[in-house]
N, CA and C atoms as an extended XYZ file, in Angstrom:
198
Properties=species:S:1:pos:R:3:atomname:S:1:resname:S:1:resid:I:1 pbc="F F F"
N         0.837       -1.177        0.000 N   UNK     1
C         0.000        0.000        0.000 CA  UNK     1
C         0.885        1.245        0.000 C   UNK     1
N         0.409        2.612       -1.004 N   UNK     2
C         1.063        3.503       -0.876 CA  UNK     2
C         1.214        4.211        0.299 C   UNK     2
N         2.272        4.837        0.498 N   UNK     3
C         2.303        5.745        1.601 CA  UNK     3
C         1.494        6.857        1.153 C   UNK     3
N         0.526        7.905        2.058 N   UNK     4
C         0.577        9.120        1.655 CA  UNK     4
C         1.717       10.604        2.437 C   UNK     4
N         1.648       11.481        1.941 N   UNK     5
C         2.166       12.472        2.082 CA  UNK     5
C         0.884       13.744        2.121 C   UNK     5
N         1.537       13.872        3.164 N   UNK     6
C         0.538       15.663        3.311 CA  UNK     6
C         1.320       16.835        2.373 C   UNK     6
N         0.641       17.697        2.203 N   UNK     7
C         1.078       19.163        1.628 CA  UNK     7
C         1.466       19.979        2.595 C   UNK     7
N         1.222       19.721        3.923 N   UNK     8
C         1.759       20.753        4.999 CA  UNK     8
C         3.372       20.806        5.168 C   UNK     8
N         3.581       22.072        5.470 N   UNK     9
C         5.392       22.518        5.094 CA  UNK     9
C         5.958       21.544        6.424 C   UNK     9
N         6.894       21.323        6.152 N   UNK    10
C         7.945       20.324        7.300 CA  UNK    10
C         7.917       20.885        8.950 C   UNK    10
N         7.789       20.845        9.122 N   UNK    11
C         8.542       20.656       11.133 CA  UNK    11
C         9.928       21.147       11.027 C   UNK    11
N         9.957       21.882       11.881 N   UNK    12
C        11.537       21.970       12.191 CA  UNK    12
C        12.103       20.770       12.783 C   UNK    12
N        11.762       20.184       13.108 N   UNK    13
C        11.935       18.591       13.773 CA  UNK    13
C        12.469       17.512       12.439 C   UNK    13
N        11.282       17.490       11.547 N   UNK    14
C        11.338       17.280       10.553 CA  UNK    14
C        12.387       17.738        8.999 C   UNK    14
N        12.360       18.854        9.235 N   UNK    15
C        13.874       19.583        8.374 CA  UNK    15
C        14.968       19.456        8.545 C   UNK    15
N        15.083       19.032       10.081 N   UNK    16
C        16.570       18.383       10.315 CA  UNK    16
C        16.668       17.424        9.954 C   UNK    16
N        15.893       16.534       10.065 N   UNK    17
C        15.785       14.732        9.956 CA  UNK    17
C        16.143       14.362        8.237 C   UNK    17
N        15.456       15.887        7.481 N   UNK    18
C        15.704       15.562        6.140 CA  UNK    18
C        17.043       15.932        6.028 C   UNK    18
N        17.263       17.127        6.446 N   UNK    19
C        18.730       17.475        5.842 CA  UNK    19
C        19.985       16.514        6.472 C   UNK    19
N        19.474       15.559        7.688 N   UNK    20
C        20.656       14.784        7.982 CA  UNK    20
C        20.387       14.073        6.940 C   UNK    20
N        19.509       13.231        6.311 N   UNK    21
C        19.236       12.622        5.252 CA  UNK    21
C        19.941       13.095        4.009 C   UNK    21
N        19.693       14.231        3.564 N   UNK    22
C        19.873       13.939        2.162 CA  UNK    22
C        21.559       14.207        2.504 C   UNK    22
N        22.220       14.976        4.077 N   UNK    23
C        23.872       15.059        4.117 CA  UNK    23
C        24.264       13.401        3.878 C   UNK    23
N        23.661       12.295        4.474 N   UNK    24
C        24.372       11.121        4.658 CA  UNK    24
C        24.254       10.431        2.948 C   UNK    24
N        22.990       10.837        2.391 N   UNK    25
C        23.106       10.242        1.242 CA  UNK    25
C        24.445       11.531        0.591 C   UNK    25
N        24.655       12.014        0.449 N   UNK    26
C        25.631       12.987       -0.215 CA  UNK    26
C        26.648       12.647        0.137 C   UNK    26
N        27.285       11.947        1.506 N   UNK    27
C        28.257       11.732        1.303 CA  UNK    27
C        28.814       10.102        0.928 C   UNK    27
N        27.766        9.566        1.251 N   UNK    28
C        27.485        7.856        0.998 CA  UNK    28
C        27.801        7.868       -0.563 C   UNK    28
N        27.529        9.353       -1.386 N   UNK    29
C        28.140        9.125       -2.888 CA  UNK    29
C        29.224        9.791       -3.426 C   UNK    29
N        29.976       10.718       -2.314 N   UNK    30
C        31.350       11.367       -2.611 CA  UNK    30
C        31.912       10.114       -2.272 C   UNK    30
N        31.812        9.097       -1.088 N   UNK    31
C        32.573        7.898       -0.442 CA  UNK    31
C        32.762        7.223       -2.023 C   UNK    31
N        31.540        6.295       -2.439 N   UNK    32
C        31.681        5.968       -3.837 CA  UNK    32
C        32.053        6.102       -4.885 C   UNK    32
N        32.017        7.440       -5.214 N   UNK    33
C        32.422        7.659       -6.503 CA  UNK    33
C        33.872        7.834       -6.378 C   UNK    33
N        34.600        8.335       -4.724 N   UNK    34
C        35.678        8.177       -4.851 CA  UNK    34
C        36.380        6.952       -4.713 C   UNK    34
N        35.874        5.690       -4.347 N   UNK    35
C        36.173        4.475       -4.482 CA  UNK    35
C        36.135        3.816       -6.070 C   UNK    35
N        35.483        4.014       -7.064 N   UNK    36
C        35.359        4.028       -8.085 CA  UNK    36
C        36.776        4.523       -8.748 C   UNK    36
N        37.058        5.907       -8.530 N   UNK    37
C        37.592        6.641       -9.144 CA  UNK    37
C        39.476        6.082       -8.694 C   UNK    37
N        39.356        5.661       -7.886 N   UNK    38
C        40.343        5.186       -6.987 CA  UNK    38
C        40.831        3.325       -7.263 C   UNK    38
N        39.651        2.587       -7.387 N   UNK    39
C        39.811        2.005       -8.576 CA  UNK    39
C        40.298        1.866       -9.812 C   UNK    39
N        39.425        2.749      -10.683 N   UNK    40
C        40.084        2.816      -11.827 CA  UNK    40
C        41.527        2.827      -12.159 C   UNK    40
N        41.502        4.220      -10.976 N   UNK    41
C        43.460        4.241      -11.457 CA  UNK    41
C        44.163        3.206      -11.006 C   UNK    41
N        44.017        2.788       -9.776 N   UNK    42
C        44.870        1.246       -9.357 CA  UNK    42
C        44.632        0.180      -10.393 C   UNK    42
N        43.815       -0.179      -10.977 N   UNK    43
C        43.604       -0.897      -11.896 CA  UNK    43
C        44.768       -0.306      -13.132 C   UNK    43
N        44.203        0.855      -13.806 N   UNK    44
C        45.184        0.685      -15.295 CA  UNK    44
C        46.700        1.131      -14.600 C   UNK    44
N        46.917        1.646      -13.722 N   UNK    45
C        48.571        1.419      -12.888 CA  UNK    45
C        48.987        0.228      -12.936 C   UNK    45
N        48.176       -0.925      -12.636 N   UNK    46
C        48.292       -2.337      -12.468 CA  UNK    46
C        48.602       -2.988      -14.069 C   UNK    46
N        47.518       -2.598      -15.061 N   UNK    47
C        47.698       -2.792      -16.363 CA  UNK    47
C        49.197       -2.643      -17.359 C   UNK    47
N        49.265       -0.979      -16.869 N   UNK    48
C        50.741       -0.358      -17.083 CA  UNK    48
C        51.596       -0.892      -16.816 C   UNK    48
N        51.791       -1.307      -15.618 N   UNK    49
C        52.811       -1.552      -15.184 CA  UNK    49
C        53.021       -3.193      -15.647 C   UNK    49
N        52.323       -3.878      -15.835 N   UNK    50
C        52.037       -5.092      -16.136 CA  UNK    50
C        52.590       -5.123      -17.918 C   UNK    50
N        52.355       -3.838      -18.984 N   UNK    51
C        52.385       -4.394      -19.849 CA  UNK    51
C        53.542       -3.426      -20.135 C   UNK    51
N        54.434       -2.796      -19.110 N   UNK    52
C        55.461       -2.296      -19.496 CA  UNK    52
C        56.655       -3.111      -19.077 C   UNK    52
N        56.640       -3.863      -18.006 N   UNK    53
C        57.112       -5.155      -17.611 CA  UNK    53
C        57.272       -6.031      -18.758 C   UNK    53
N        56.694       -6.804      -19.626 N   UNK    54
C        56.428       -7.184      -20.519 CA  UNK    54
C        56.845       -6.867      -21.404 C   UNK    54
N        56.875       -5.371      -21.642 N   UNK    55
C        57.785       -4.812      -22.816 CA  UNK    55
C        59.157       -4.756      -22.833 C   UNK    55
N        59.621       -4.621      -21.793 N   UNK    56
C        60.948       -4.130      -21.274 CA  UNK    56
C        61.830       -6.077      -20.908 C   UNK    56
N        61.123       -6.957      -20.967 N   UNK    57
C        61.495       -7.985      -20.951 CA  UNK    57
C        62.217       -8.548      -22.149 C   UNK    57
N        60.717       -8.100      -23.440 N   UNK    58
C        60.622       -8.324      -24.732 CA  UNK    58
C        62.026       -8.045      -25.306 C   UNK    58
N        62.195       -6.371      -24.894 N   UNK    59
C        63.279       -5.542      -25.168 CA  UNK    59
C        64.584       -6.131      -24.811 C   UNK    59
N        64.634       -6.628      -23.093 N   UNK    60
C        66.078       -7.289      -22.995 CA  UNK    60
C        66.642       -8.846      -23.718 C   UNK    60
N        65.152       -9.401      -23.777 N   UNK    61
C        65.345      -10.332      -24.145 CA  UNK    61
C        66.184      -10.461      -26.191 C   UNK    61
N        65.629       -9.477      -26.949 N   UNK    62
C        65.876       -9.098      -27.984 CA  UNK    62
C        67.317       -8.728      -27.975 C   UNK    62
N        67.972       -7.839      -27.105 N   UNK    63
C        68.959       -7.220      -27.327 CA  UNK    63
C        70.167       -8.171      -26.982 C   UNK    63
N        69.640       -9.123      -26.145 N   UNK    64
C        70.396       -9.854      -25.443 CA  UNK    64
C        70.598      -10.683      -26.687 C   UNK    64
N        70.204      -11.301      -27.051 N   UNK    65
C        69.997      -12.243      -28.504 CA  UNK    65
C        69.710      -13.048      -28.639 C   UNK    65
N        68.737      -13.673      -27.054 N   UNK    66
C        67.880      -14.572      -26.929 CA  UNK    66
C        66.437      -15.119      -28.139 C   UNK    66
């Protein structure tokens, strides 16, 4: 069953309760997106480094005359 909602303006009781609300969701998505973002780069650092390793192997291995 739906909830209803009144049209009457908030409570000061009530205006806090929201604004702690919408602060915790606001930061519940700076937390995220900087985990994301923080991700990403550890990841292609990981990639990089992985396929420059690889290169630089390629390279000694070549010069060497393996």
């Amino acid at each position: 069953m739906a909830e209803k909602f009144s049209d009457d303006p908030l409570t000061p009781r009530e205006n806090v309760e929201f604004r702690r609300m919408l602060d915790a969701d606001q930061k519940a998505r700076w937390f995220w997106t900087t985990m994301r973002t923080w991700a990403i780069w550890i990841t292609a650092v990981a990639g990089g480094l992985t396929i420059g390793w690889d290169f630089m192997a390629k390279i000694v291995k070549r010069l060497a005359g393996a």
